[in-house]
VOMAR-358406 format. One record per residue (C-alpha): residue in one letter; x, z, y. Coordinates in steps of 0.001 Angstrom, whole numbers, plus 500000, padded with zeros to 6 digits. Layout:
<nodes>
AXZY;...
</nodes>
This chain:
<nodes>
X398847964077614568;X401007961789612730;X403825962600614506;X403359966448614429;X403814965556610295;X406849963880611040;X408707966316612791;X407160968884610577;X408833966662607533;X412190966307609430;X412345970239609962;X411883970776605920;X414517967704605465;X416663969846607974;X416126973289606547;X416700971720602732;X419851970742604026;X421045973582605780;X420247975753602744;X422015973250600174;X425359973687603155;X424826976868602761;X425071977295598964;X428000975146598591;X429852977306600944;X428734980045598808;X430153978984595909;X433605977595597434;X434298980923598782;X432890982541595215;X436007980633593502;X438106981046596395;X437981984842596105;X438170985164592280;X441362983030592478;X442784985209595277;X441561988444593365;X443750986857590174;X446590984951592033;X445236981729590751;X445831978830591678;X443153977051594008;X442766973344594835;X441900973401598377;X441651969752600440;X440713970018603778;X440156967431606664;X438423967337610001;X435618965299610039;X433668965503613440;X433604967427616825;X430266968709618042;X429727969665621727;X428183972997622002;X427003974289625271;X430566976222626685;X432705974857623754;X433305972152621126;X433507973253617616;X435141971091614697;X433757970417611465;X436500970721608748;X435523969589605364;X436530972213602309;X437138971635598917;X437898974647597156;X438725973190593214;X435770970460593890;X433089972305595789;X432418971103599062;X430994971996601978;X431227971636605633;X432376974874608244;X432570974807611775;X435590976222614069;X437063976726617096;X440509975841617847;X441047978732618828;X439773979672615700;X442237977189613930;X445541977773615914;X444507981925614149;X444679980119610796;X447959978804611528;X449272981898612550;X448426983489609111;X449578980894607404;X453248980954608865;X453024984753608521;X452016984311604683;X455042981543604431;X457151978669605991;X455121975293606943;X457130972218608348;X453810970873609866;X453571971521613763;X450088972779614775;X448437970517617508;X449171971847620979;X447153973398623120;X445474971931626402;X444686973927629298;X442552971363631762;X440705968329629962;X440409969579626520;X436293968739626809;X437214965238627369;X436147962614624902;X439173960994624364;X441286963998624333;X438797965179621311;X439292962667619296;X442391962796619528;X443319966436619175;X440494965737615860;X443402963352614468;X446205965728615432;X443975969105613150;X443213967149610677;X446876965766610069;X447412969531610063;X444894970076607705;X446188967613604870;X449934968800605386;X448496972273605127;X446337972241602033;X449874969836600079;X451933971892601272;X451253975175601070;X451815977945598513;X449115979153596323;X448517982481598596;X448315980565601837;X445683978216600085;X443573980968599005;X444059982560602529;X443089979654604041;X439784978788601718;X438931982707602711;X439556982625606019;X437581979156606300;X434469979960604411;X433941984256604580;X432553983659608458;X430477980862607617;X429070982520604533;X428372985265606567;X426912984503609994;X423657982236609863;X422590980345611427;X424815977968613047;X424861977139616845;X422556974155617096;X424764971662618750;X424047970068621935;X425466966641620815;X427273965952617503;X430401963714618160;X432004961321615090;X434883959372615700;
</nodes>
């Protein structure tokens, strides 16, 4: 009995949690539109934080910051090397994007390394990139995540 209320109480924790996620992303992607919609200017910080090991893939978690609102998205690199692509279509960026890996790229190791590599990228991207590719790159980030819930429930979460 007592630890049916447990794992009752860590669902509520988890679900409190997931909603607050979702909210901030909410509200990043809020003031990331209404600066695209003006041509403002948007403070956007991003950085890779942690892999997680889905059943046929591993996703990254990227940390956003659009002008101080946080929250947390999970991509593909597939999904990442696409943001690159409209980024150098939007502009010129000096920063190489990480390479990709046909046999291995599951591996441990090779993760946390190719987790260094994107979020290098990242941090050159969001100081060095014009205001349009930030704003593309806040929308790009957060309109999916906004959109599809829930999240894949990861079969292992990975930090380095």
């Amino acid at each position: 009995n007592q630890q049916r209320e447990e794992a009752a109480r860590e669902r509520r924790v988890s679900i409190a949690a997931a909603r607050a996620e979702e909210d901030a992303c909410a509200r990043a992607l809020t003031i990331a539109r209404a600066a695209s919609s003006q041509c403002g200017v948007v403070s956007l910080d991003l950085s890779v934080v942690a892999t997680e090991a889905l059943v046929d893939y591993d996703v990254f978690v990227v940390s956003v910051t659009v002008n101080e609102c946080q929250c947390l998205v999970r991509q593909r690199y597939t999904d990442l090397r696409q943001l690159d692509a409209k980024m150098r279509d939007l502009g010129t960026l000096s920063t190489p994007f990480p390479p990709k890996k046909f046999f291995g790229a599951r591996d441990p190791a090779f993760l946390n390394t190719r987790m260094a590599d994107l979020d290098n990228y990242m941090k050159e991207l969001s100081a060095q990139a014009s205001p349009e590719q930030l704003c593309a790159a806040a929308l790009y980030l957060l309109e999916p995540t906004v959109q599809a819930k829930p999240s894949p429930t990861p079969a292992e979460s990975k930090a380095p």
